[in-house]
C-alpha positions, 0 to 999 in steps of 0.5 A, spaced: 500 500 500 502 506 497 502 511 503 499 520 502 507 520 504 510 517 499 507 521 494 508 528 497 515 525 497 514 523 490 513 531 489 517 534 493 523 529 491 521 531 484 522 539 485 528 539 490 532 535 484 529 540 479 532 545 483 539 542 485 540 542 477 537 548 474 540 553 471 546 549 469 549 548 477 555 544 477 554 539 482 559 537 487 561 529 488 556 529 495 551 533 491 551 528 486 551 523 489 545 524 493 542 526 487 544 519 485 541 516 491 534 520 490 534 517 483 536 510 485 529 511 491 525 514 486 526 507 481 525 503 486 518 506 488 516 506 480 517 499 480 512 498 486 507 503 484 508 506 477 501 510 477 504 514 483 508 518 477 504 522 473 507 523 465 510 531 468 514 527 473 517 522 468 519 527 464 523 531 469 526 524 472 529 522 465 531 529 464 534 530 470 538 523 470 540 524 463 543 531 466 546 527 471 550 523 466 552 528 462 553 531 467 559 525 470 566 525 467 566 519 463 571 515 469 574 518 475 581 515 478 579 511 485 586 515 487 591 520 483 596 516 479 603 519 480 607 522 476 611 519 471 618 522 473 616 523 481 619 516 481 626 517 480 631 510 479 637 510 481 643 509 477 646 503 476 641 498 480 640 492 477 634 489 477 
């Protein structure tokens, strides 16, 4: 059974994603992750109860993860690679 408060937080959800992404912000990784987490909530619920979600909220869910997509660079590193020359060898090691 879908709650009145789930569909209040379907909306209120939609509007607060609306508004992290409008007028062109930039996101910063916890910003974008929560995003992402929001999404990831709001899948689960259209799974559950797809009639919650009118044609305007869909619209704008898909909207706002393609926005999120190109938003992402295409992969960033787990950890910063170090400089090639940062790691000098000595001279006359063998090995």
């Amino acid at each position: 059974m879908i709650t009145e408060a789930e569909t209040t937080g379907l909306r209120r959800d939609v509007d607060s994603l609306r508004a992290q992404l409008g007028a062109g912000a930039t996101l910063d990784p916890a910003t974008r992750t929560a995003c992402d987490a929001t999404l990831e909530r709001l899948r689960g619920l259209w799974r559950r109860a797809p009639e919650l979600f009118d044609a305007d909220a869909l619209r704008a869910l898909k909207e706002i993860s393609q926005a999120l997509r190109a938003g992402a660079p295409s992969q960033l590193p787990l950890r910063a690679r170090p400089a090639a020359s940062s790691t000098p060898r000595s001279e006359g090691s063998s090995e």
